[in-house]
Structures are given as C-alpha cells and as structure tokens.
SEBA-808801 format. One record per residue (C-alpha): x negated, y negated, z negated; residue number from 1. Coordinates in Angstrom, 2 decimals. Layout:
! SEBA-808801
ATOM         u         v         w   seq
ATOM         X         Y         Z   NUM
...
This chain:
! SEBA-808801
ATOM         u         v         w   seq
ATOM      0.00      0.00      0.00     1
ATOM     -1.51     -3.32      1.01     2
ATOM     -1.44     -5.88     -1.23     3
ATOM      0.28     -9.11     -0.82     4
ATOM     -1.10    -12.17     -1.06     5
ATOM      0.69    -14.74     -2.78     6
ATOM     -0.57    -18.64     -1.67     7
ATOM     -0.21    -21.41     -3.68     8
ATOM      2.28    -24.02     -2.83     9
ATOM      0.95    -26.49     -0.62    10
ATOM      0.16    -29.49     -2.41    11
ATOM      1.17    -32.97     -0.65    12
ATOM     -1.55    -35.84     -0.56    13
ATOM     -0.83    -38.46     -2.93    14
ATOM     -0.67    -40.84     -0.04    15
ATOM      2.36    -38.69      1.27    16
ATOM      4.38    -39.03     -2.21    17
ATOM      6.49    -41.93     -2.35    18
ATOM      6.06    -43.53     -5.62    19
ATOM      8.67    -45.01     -7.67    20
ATOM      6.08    -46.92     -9.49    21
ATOM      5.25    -49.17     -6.47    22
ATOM      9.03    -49.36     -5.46    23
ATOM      9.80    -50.85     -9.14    24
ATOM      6.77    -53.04     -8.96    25
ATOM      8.37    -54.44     -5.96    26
ATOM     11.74    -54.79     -6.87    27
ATOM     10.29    -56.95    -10.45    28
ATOM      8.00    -58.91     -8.34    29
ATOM     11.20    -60.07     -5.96    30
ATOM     12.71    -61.22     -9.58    31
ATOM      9.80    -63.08     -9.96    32
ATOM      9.56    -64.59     -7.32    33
ATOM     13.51    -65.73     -7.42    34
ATOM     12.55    -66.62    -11.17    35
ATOM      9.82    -68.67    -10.31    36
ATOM     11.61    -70.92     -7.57    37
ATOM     13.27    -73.32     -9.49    38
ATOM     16.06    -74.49     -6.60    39
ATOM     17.75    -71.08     -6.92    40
ATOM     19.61    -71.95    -10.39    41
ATOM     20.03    -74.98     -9.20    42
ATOM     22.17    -73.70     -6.09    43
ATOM     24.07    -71.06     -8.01    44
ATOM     24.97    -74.10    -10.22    45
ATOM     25.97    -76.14     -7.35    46
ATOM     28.03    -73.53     -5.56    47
ATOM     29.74    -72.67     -8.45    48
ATOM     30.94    -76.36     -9.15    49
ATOM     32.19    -76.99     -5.72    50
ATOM     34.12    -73.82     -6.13    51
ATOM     35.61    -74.79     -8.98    52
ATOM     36.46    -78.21     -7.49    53
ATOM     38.03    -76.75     -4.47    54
ATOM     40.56    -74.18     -7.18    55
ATOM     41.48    -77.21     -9.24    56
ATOM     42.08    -79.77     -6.47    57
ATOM     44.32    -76.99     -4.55    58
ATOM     46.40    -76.20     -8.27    59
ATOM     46.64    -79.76     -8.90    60
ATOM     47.76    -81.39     -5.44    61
ATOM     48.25    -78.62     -3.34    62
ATOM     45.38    -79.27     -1.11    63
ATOM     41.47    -77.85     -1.39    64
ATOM     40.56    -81.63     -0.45    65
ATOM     42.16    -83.88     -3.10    66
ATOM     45.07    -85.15     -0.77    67
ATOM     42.12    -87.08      1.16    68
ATOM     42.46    -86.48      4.97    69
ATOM     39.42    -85.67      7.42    70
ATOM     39.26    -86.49     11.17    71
ATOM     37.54    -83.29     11.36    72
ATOM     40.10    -81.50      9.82    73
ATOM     42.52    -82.83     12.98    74
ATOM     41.95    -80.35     15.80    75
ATOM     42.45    -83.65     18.45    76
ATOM     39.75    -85.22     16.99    77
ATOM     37.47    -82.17     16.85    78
ATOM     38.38    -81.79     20.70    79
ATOM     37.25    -85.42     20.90    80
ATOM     34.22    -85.27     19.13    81
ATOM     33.18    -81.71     21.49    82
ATOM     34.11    -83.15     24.74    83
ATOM     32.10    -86.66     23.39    84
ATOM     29.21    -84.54     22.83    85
ATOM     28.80    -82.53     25.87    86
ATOM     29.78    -85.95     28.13    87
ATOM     26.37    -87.27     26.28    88
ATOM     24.49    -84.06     27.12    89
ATOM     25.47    -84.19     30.81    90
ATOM     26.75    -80.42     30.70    91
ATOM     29.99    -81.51     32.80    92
ATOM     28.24    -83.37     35.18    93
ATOM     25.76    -80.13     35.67    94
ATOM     28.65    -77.83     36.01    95
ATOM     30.99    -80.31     38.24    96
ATOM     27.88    -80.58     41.02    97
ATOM     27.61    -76.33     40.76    98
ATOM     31.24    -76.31     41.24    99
ATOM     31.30    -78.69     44.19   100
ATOM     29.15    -76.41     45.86   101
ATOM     31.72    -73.39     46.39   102
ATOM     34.98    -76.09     45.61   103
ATOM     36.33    -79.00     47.19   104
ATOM     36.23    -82.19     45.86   105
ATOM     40.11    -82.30     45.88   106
ATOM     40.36    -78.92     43.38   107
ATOM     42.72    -79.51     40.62   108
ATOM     39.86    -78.15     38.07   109
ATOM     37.74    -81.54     38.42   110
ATOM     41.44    -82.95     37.16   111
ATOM     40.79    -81.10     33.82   112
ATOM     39.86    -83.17     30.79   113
ATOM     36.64    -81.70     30.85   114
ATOM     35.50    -83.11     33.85   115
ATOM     37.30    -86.76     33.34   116
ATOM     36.27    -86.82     29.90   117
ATOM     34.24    -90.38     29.96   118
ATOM     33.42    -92.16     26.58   119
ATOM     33.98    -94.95     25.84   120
ATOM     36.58    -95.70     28.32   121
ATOM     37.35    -98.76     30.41   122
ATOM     41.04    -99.52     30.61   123
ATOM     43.10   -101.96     32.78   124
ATOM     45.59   -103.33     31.03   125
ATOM     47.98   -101.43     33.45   126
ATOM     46.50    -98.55     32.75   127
ATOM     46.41    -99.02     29.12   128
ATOM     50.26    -99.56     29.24   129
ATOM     50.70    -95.75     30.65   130
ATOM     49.28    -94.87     27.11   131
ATOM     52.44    -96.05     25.89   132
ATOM     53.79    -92.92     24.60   133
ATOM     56.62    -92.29     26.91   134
ATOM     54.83    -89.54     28.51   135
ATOM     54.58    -86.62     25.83   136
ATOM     51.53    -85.44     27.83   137
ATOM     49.45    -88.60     27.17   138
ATOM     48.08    -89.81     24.10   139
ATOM     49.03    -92.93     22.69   140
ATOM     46.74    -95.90     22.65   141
ATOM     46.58    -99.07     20.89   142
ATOM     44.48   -102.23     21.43   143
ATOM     42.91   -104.84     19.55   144
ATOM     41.61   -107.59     20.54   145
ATOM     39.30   -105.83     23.54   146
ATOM     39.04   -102.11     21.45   147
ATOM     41.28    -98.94     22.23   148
ATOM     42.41    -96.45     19.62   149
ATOM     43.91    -93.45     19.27   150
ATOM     46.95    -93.28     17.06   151
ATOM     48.56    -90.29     18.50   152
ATOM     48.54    -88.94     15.14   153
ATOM     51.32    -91.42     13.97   154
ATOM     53.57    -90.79     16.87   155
ATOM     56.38    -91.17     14.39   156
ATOM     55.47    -94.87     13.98   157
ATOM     53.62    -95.74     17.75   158
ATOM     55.53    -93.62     19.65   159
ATOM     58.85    -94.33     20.93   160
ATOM     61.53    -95.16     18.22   161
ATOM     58.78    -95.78     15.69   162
ATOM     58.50    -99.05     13.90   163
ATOM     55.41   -100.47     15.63   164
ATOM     56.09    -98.66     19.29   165
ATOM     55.29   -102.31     20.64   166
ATOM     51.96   -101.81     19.69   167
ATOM     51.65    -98.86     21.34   168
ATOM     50.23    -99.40     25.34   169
ATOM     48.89   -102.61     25.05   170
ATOM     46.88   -105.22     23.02   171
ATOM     48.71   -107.56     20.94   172
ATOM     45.72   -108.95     19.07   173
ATOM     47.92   -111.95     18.55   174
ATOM     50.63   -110.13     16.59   175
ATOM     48.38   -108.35     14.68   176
ATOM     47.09   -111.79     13.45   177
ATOM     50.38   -113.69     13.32   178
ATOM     53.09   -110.69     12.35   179
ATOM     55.04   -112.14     15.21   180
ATOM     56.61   -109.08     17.05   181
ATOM     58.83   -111.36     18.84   182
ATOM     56.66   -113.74     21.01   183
ATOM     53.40   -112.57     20.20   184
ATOM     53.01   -109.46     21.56   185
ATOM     49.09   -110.11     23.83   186
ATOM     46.26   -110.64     23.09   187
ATOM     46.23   -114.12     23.95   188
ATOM     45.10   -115.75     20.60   189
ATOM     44.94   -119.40     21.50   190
ATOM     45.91   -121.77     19.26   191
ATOM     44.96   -120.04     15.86   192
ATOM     42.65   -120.91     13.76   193
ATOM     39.57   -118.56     14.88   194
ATOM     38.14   -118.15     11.65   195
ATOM     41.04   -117.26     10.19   196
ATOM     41.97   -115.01     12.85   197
ATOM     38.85   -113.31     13.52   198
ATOM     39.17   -111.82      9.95   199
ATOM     42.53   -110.84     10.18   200
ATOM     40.94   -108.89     13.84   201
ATOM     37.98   -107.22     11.62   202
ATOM     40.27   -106.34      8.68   203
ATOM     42.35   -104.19     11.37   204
ATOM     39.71   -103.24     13.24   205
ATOM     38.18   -101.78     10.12   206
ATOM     41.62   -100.23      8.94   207
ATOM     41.51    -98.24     12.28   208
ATOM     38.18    -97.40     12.16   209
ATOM     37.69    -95.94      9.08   210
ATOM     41.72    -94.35      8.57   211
ATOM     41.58    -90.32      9.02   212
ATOM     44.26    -90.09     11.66   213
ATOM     42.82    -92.98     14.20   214
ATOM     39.56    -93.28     16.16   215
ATOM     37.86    -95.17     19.12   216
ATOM     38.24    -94.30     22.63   217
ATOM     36.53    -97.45     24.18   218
ATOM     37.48   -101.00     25.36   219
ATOM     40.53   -102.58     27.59   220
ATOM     39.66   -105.60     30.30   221
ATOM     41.82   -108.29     30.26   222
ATOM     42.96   -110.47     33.43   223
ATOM     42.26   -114.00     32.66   224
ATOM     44.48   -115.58     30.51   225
ATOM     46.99   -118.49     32.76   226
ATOM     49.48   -120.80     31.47   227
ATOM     50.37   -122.25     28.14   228
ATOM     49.54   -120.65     24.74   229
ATOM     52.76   -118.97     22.91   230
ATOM     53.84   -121.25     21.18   231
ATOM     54.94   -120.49     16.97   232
ATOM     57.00   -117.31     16.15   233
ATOM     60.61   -117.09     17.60   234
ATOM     61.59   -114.36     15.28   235
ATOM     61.16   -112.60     11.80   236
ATOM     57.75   -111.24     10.94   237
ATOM     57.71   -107.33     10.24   238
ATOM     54.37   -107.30      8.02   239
ATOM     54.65   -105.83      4.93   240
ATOM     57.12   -103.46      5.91   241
C-alpha cells in the first residue's frame, strides 16, 4: 500500500491578504480629514438652518418663500431670461444661417420666438399699441416715458376690463405723473414741472423694475411731438385706488 502524502495548505503571501487593518486606517483617516476641515460643520450648520427656514415659512404662510415672490419663480420670466441669454451668445443666429441652408427664408420656423427673440426691443408706437392685450396670444406691454415692460402677469389689472387697461399698449408717461386718465393718456409731458416730474418717472420706473411680476423688454420711439400741450385734467384722478 503506497502511502499518501498529505501537503500542507498552501499558504497565501501576505501581500495577497487583504487587511482590515489598512481598510480601518483608511476609513479613520477620511474622519480626519472631514474633522480637520473646518467648513464642513459649518455647512451642516448652514443647511440645516435653511431647512428649517423653508418648514417654518411653509407652516406659517403657506409658502417655502415667506409670501415674497421671485421672477424666477414665474416660468415667463425664466423663458425670458433663457431666450435673453442665448440671443447674447449668438446660438440663434448660428442655427438660423444652418437652417437657411436646407430652408427657405419664408419657413414659418424663423417665425418662432426663438429666432425673433431680440433684446432689448425697439417699438413703434404702433407697434407698441398691438401689445395692448386684446390679442390673448401677445403679451401685454406698458411704457414709460421711452421704457417697455412686461406686465402680463397682472392681466387682471392691464388687460382688458382691468382698472389700468389704458396703460396697457402705449406710453402715458404723462398720466403716470399727473393721475389724469382722462386727457393725459401720452407721453407728452410738457408743461410740468420737470423736476417734479422726472421723480414721479424714476419712482415708477423703479416700482416696475424691481416688482416680481414685471420686467424690461426694451425702449418705444416716439414720433415727434406736434401741437399744443394737454392742457390740466378734464376728469377725476384714479391714483390711490
């Protein structure tokens, strides 16, 4: 009977072995290294504060936000503020001259408001007054004193049957100033005091700029003025109201 070896087990390098010593050395080393940095408390502490915020303005008013409104929070004005961006980058230009290479000139794509996207925009006063909001597919414009806004937002109060639909497709700088709906209604402001109305113009030319639900969409031309100056207000004055 032949005998039988027996071998030994075979006996891995220690290279081979993975060692859990190295592994835990490398997991306390990554705690000290988050230890060590002292912005990371600082962030939890942050984060966890505007959290809070956010849960106690929503169970107080309802809203994450305080009942303060955002432009960005309007998906118009986020359109806006894309289509003002690429305009500045050129992208529509780039893609308009591709386009015109296999399309005609005529094709209703270059109609799209990506390709007529300009900013800021020139206006006519006749074509400011199709900004009127009578067509539901247009916004609605107002001007002041040579500046165009949008104030589609309040088409309850510029669009037709608001309160201040006069405003709406055209500048009445004058009214503005004088609270004349009446008469006043251009922007003819001859014959006021200038100082006095070229603060009334910045206070609403602030009020626009900085409100949530308004923004600037570039300037309106005027024809030169002719003829007399209005004269004073023929009816009530609606400021106030």
């Amino acid at each position: 009977m032949s005998s039988v070896r027996h071998r030994k087990p075979y006996r891995a390098s220690p290279a081979s072995v993975p060692s859990q010593k190295s592994d835990t050395e490398t997991n306390d080393e990554r705690r000290d290294n988050l230890a060590e940095n002292p912005f990371v408390p600082v962030l939890k502490v942050l984060l966890l504060l505007i959290v809070i915020n956010f849960l106690v303005s929503y169970y107080i008013t309802s809203t994450f936000f305080w009942n303060n409104d955002f432009r960005l929070l309007r998906p118009r004005y986020r359109s806006f503020v894309l289509l003002k961006t690429l305009h500045r980058t050129g992208i529509p230009e780039l893609a308009q001259s591709a386009l015109l290479q296999v399309l005609p000139k005529s094709s209703p794509i270059f109609a799209s408001t990506f390709f007529s996207f300009t900013f800021p925009r020139v206006f006519s006063d006749a074509t400011l007054a199709l900004y009127d909001g009578s067509d539901p597919d247009l916004p609605i414009y107002v001007g002041l004193n040579g500046s165009v806004y949008d104030v589609t937002e309040s088409d309850r109060t510029y669009g037709p049957g608001g309160p201040y639909h006069h405003f709406a497709g055209r500048d009445a700088a004058r009214a503005f100033v004088t609270g004349c709906f009446t008469t006043d209604l251009t922007h003819d402001l001859r014959g006021l005091d200038p100082v006095a109305a070229g603060k009334d113009i910045a206070g609403w030319k602030a009020f626009f700029e900085k409100s949530a639900r308004y923004w600037y969409v570039g300037d309106v031309i005027h024809e030169p003025i002719a003829g007399s100056p209005p004269g004073e207000c023929q009816g009530p004055k609606r400021y106030g109201d």
